[in-house]
C-alpha positions in Angstrom: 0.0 0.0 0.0 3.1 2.3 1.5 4.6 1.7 -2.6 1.5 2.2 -4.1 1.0 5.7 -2.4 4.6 6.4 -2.8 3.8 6.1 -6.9 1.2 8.3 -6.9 3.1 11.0 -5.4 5.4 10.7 -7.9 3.0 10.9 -11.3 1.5 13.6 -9.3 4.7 15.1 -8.6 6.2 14.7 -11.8 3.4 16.2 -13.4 3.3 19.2 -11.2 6.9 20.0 -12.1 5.5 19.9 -16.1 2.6 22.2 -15.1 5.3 24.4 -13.6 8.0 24.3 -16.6 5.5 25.4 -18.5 4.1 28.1 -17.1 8.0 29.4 -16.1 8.8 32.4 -17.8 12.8 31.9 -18.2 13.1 35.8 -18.1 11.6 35.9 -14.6 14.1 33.2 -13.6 17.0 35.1 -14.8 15.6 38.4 -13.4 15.4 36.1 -10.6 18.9 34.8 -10.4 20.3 38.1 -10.7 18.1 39.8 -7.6 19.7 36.7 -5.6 23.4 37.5 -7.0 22.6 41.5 -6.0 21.3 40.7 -2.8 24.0 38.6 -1.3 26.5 41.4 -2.9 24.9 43.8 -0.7 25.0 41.3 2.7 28.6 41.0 1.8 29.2 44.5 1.8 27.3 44.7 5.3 29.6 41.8 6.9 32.3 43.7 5.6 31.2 47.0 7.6 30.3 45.3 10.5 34.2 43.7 10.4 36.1 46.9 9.3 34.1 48.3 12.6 35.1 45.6 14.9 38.6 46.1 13.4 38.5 49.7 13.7 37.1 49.3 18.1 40.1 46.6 18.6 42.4 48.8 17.2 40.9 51.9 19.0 41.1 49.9 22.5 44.7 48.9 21.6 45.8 52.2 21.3 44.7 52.7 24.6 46.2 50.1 26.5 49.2 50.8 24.9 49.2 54.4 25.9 48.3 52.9 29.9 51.5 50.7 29.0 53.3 53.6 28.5 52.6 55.7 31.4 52.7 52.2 33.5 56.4 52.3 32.2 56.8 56.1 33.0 55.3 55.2 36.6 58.0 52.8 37.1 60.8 55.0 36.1 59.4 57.7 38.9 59.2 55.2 41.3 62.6 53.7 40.6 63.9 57.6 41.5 62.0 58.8 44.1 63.6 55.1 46.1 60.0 53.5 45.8 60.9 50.3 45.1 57.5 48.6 45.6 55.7 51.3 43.6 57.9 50.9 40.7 57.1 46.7 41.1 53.4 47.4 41.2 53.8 49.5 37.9 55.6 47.3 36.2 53.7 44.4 36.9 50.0 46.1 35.5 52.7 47.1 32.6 53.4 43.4 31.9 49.4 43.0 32.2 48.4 45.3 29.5 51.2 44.0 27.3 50.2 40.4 26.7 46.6 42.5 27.0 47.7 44.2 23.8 49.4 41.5 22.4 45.9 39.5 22.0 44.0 43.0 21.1 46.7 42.9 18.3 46.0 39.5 17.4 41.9 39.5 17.1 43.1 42.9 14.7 45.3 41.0 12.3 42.4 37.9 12.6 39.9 40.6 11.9 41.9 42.3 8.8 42.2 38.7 7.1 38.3 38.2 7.6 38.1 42.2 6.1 40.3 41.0 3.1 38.6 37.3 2.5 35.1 39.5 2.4 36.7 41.8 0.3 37.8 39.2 -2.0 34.2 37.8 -2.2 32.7 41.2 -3.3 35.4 41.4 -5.9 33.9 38.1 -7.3 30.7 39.0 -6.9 30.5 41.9 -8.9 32.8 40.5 -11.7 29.9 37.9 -11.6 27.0 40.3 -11.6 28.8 42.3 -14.4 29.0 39.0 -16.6 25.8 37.7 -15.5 24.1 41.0 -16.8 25.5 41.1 -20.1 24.3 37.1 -20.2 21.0 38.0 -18.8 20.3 40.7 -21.5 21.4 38.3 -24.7 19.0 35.7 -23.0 16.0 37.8 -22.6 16.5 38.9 -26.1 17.0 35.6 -27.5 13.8 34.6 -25.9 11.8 37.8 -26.8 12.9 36.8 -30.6 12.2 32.9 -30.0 8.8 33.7 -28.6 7.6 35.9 -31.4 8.7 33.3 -33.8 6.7 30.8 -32.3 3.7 33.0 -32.2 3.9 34.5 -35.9 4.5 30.5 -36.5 1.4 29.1 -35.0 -0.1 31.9 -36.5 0.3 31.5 -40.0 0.0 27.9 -39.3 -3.3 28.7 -38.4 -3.8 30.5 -41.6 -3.1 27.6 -43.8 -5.2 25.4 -41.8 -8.4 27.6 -42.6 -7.3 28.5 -46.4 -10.2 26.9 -47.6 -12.7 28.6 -45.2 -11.5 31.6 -45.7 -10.9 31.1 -49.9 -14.5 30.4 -49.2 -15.4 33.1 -47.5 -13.7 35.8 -50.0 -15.6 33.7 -52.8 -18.9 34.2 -51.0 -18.3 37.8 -50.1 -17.2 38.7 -54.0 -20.2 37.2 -55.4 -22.5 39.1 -53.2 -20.8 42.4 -54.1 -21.2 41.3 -58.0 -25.1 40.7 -57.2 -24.9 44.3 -55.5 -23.1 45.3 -58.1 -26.0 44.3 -61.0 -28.7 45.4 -58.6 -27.2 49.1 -58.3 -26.6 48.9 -62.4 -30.3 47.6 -62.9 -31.5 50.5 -61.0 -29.6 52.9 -62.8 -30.8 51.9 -65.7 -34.3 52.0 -64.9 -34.1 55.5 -63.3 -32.6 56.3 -66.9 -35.5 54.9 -68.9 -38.9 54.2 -67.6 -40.3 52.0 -69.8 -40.1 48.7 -68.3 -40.3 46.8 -71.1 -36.7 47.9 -72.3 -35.2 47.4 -69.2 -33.0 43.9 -68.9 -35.1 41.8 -67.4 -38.4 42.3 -69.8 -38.5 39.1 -72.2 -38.6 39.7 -76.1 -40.3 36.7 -75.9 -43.4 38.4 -73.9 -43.3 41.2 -76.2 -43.7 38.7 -79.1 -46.1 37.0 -77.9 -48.2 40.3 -77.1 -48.3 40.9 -80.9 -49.5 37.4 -82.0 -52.2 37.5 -79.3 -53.6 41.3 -80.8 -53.0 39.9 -84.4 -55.1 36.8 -83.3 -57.7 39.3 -81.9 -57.9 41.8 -84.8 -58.1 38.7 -87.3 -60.6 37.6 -85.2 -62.8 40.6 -85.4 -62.4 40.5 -89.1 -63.9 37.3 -90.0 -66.9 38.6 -87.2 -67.2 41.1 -90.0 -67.4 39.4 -92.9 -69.6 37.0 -91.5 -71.7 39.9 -90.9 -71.7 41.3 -94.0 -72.6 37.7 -95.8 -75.7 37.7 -93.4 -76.8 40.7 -94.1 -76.3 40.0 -98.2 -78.2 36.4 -97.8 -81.0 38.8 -96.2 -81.1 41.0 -99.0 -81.1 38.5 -101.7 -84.3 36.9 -100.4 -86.5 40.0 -99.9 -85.9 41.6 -103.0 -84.1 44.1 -104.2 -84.8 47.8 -102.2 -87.9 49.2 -104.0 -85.7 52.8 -103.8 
């Protein structure tokens, strides 16, 4: 069960760090990186303030015991003339105390100066770093800037040539509507141009043809109505005798 458990938390883990790779913007990493480099510059710098201080109080408290050494000494020599023996003993002896007194304070300053120089050292480094990490950092935020638009104007146009035919389709549709708009707006010109309808394109010679058989069929018609008329009114005539007038 333990192993089983143990598995999953490694798919999950494994894709977690895949989630995160790609979401990680490399820029902010380096921006990142170089923060980190700037940051422990400036702690350096601090250490090597609070050290040149602690230098600068053990030297300071030095100086001091070495002036007490010297009046110590000076005490003696008084002493030594004025017959006091036991004065001169007691002066020497807090003499020989402040010496080996000095001799460490002299010590933890040369100990101090070494750390002072090591930190020094480290700055040095540091900024030669952060000089060289700059330069690095801006040639791989631009490299990524330019890699980045690549990709895009890539998928892009890759997007275009996977919907050519829509939109060839779409420019085909779209011109043939503005041709129909196109012989719509011409129809109407023409028709503001010349009102008779039956010249306009769109009125069928074969209507107009047909419209003068149907009156020739109608006059023709109305002729043989006449003559039959006539031949009535002749048959009438013949049988009543000719008109006594």
């Amino acid at each position: 069960m333990a192993g089983l458990v143990d598995r999953v938390k490694g798919i999950l883990g494994a894709k977690a760090n895949k989630a995160l790779d790609a979401m990680e913007d490399p820029t902010e990493t380096v921006e990142y990186s170089f923060q980190q480099m700037q940051d422990a510059l400036q702690e350096t710098r601090r250490h090597i303030l609070e050290v040149a201080t602690a230098k600068k109080q053990l030297e300071m408290q030095a100086t001091t015991l070495q002036k007490k050494s010297q009046q110590y000494d000076q005490d003696a020599r008084d002493a030594v003339q004025s017959g006091r023996d036991d004065l001169a003993q007691e002066a020497l002896s807090m003499k020989t105390t402040l010496e080996g007194q000095i001799h460490d304070m002299q010590q933890h300053v040369q100990e101090t100066q070494a750390e002072e120089d090591k930190l020094t050292q480290t700055q040095h480094k540091l900024e030669a770093q952060i000089e060289s990490f700059r330069t690095q950092k801006e040639v791989m935020k631009a490299q990524y800037s330019a890699a980045k638009a690549e990709v895009q104007v890539g998928s892009t146009l890759t997007g275009i040539t996977q919907h050519a035919g829509d939109i060839s389709g779409a420019l085909q549709r779209a011109q043939d509507k503005i041709s129909n708009m196109q012989a719509k707006a011409s129809a109407i010109g023409e028709l503001e141009a010349n009102p008779d309808f039956s010249a306009l394109p769109g009125s069928s010679s074969t209507d107009s043809i047909r419209q003068q058989l149907d009156a020739a069929k109608s006059s023709s018609a109305v002729q043989d109505e006449l003559q039959k008329l006539k031949a009535e009114m002749q048959a009438q005539k013949g049988i009543n005798g000719p008109d006594p007038s």
